[in-house]
N, C-alpha and C positions, 0 to 999 in steps of 0.2 A: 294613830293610824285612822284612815279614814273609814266610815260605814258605810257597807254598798259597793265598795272599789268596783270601778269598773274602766277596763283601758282600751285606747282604738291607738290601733299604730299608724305612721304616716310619712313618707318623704320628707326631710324640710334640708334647706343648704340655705348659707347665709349669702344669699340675693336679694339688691334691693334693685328692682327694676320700675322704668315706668318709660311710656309710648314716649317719643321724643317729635316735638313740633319740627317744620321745616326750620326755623329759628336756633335751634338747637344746633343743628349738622351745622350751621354754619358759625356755629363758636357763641352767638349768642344767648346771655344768661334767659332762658324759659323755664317757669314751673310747669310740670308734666300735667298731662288731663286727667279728671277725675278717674277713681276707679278702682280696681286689685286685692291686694293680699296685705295685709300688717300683723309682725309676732315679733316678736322680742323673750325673752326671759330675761334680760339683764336690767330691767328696773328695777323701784323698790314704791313703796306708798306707805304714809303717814297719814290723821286726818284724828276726826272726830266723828262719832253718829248721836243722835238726842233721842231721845225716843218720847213716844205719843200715845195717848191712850182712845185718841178719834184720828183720823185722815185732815179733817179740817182745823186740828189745833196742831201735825203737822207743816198743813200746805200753810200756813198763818206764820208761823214757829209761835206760837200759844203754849204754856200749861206744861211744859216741858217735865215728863216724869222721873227720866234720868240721861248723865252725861257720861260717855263712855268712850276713854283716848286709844285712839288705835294707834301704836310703837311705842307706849310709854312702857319703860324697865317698872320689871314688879318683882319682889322679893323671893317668889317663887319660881320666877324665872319661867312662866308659864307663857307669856307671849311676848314679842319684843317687836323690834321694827320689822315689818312686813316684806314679802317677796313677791311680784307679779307675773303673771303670765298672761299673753294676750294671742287670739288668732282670731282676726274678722276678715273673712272674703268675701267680696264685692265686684263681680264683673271680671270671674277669672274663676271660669268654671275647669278648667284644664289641673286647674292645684283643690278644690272643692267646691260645692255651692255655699251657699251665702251662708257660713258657718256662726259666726256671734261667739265667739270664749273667753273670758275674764276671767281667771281665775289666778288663786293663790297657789305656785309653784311645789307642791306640796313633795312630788316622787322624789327630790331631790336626796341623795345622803352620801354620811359622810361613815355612817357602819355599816353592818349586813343588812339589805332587807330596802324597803321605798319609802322615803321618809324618815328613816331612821337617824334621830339626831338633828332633826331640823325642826326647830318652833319656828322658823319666820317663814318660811313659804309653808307648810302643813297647817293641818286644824288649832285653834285656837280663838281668841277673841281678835277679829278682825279677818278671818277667815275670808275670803270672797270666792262667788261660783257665780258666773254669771253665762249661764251654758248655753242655751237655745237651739245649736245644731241647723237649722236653718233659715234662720234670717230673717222667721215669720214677724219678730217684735221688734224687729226694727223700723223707723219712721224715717229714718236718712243717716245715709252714710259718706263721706267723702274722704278722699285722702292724694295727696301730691307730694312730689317733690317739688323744693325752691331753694334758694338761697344760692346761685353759680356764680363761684369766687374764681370763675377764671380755668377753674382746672377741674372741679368736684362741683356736684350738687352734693351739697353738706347737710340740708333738712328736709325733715321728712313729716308732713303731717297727717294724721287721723283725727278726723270728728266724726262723731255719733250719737244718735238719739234715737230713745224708743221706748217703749210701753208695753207691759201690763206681759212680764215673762216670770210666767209661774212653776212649779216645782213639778208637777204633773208631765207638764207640755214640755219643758224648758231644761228643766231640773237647777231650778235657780235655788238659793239659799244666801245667808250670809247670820255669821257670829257673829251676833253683835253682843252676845253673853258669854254664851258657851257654846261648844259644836257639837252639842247631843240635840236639841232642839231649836234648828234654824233655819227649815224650811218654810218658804214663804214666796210671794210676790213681788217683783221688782215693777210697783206701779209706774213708775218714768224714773230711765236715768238719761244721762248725758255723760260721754266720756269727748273731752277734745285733748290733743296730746302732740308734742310734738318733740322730736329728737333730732339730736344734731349730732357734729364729728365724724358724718359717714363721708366716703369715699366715694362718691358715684358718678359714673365714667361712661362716655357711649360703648356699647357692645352689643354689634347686629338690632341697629335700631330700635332698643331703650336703653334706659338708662339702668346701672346696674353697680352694687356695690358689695363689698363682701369682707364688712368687719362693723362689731359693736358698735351700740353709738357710744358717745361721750361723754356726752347731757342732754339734759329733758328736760322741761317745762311741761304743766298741766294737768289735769283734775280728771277725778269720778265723781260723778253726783247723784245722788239718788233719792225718792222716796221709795222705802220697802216697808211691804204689810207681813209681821211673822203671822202667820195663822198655820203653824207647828201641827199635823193632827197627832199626835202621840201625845202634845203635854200645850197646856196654855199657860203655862208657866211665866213666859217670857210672849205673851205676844202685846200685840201693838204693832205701830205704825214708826218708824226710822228713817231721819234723815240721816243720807252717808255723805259727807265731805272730805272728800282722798286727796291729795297731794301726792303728785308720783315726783321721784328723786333717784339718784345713780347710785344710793345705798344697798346694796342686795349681798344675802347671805350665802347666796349659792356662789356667785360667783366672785365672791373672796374666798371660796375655799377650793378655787379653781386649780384642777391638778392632783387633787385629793378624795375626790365625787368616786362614789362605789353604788356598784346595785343594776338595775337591768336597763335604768333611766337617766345615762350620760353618753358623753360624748370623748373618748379617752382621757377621763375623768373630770372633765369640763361641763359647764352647761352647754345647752344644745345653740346650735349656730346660730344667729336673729335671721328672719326671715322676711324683705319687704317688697311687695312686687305693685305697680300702680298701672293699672288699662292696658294689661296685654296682650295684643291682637293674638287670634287662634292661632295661627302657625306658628309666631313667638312664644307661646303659654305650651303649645305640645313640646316645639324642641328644649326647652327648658326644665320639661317632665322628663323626657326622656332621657338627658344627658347629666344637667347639674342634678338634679333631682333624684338619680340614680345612683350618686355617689357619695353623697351622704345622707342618713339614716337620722329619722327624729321620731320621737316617741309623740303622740299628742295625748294628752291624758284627758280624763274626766274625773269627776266624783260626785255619785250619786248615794 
């Protein structure tokens, strides 16, 4: 279980929308304009972090102190392949302000209680909290849909980059040992990402889809400074190298999810919305948005 639990509730329904060119209306394949909302729960991440005992034998990759895999099976059955969660808004103040969340899917279970029974999205080694709440450490953010086969916009992308979201401000963290002492610094990361197999169709001028993706392609990257205040145990400086993938534990046990943080027994619906003009961003609140329920979590 996590230290500090702390939860915020929120609409979410599985929408992916985004502003549609005049290009568009007339059948023509366009990726939509910058902008929006991006979440999912249904990836998974794999990778590696190194650790440092300076920032510049880091930023170098110098002198590397130790090598630490994140989804590797361990005998203890203590952490395994990872589960993600994502919520970044961008120019879609009607669903939040410019929120930033990265984190590891942790509320999920499959017994009594939040997390219960789940090492791949809860605390463990590779744990990730990448929280900031509004959007202050972000350096840029973009996101579109592309890829019109005719019938569907099928992909959906997110890039982002940004600096210096600390534990105080942010409530950033990451395991990269253990999850008693991991708060710290996300001196620069970079997430680009991008998903596919979605369904997205015109509806009241954007684009709009409402089911999982399929497949993903794309990375977390990070330098992070552990500077822990309870234990210097484990601090230093960490590179993260994520690999996202369609592996996820939550939703292979789709149907089976118990606790106050599902979806009739499901994970929570994906959520993707790209430059929603205000009166499409209100009717969207007020109607989809109304009718199904998503939890958004935190862990501080």
């Amino acid at each position: 279980m996590l230290r500090g639990l702390h939860q915020i509730t929120l609409c979410k329904c599985a929408i992916i929308a985004a502003t549609v060119t005049a290009a568009a209306f007339t059948g023509v394949a366009s990726a939509a304009s910058t902008g929006g909302v991006f979440s999912t729960d249904r990836l998974g991440y794999t990778g590696s972090v190194v650790r440092y005992a300076t920032l510049a034998d880091a930023q170098n990759a110098a002198n590397p102190v130790d090598t630490i895999a994140i989804g590797e099976n361990v005998s203890d059955n203590n952490y395994e392949h990872r589960d993600a969660s994502f919520y970044f808004v961008d120019n879609a103040i009607a669903y939040d302000t410019d929120y930033n969340i990265l984190v590891g899917s942790w509320w999920y279970s499959i017994t009594t209680g939040s997390g219960n029974g789940n090492i791949n999205g809860n605390t463990g080694v590779g744990f990730m909290q990448l929280y900031d709440e509004d959007g202050s450490t972000d350096t840029s953010v973009s996101m579109d849909f592309s890829n019109f086969d005719g019938t569907y916009w099928t992909d959906f992308t997110l890039s982002a980059e940004g600096a210096n979201a600390d534990t105080a401000n942010d409530f950033a963290r990451f395991s990269a040992i253990d999850n008693v002492y991991d708060a710290g610094t996300y001196l620069e990361y970079a997430l680009d990402v991008t998903v596919s197999g979605l369904e997205g169709s015109l509806s009241g001028g954007e684009i709009v889809a409402n089911n999982h993706p399929t497949g993903v392609t794309g990375s977390f990257t990070a330098i992070f400074e552990l500077a822990d205040p309870d234990s210097a145990v484990n601090d230093g400086f960490y590179t993260i190298d994520l690999i996202f993938d369609m592996e996820n534990w939550a939703f292979a046990n789709n149907g089976m999810l118990v606790g106050p943080y599902e979806e009739g027994g499901n994970i929570y619906s994906s959520l993707f919305v790209a430059n929603v003009p205000v009166p499409a961003a209100v009717w969207l609140f007020g109607s989809a948005l109304g009718l199904l329920g998503w939890a958004r979590r935190r862990a501080v």
